[in-house]
C-alpha positions in Angstrom: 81.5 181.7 137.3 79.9 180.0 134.6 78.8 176.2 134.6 80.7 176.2 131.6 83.9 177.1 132.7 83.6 175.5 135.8 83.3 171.9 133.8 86.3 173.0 132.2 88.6 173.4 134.8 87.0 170.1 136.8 88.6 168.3 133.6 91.9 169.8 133.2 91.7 168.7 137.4 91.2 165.5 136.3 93.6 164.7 133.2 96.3 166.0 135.6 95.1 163.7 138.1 95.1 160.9 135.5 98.7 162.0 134.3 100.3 161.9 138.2 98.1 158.3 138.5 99.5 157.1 135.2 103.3 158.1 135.6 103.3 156.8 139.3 102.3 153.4 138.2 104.4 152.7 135.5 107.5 154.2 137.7 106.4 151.2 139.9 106.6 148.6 137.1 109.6 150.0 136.6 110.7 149.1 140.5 109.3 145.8 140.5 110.9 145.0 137.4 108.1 144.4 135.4 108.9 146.3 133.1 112.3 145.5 131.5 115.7 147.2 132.0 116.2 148.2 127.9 112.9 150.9 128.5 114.3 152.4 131.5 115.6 155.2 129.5 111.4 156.1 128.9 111.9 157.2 133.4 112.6 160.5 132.3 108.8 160.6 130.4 107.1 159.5 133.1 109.2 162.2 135.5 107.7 164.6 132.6 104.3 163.5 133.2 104.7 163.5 136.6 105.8 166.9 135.9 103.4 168.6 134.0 99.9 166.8 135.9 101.4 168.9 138.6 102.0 171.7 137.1 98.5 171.2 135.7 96.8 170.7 139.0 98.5 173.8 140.6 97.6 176.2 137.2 94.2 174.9 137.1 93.4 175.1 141.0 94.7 178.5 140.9 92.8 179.8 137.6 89.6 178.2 139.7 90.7 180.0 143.0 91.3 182.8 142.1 88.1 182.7 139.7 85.9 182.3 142.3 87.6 184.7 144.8 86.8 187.4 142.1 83.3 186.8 141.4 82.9 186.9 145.2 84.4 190.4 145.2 82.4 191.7 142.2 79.3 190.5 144.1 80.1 192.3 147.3 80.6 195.4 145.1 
């Protein structure tokens, strides 16, 4: 695989990472009541980002998998 691609999936790894982080902390605030009761209605975006930095981490791991399982294959060949 090449370094470049490599980099790339290490940073869509990341930002999804960062996404799951982010939404799990404000959904905190949101228990500890830190944040106020009018911008509960925002739950359901941080569900969504919850969401899609897994959806993220599972697409990306697999891409990189799955990458590297066929380059070993070509290089047995």
């Amino acid at each position: 695989m090449k370094k470049e691609a490599n980099d790339y999936y290490w940073r869509l790894m990341l930002f999804s990472g960062i996404l799951m982080i982010v939404s799990f902390i404000i959904t905190f605030l949101m228990v500890i009541r830190i944040i106020p009761e009018p911008y509960y209605s925002l739950s359901f975006l941080t569900y969504a980002m919850s969401f899609f930095g897994l959806y993220l981490f599972l697409y990306v791991y697999y891409q990189y998998v799955a990458a590297e399982k066929e380059d070993s294959l070509i290089d047995e060949i």
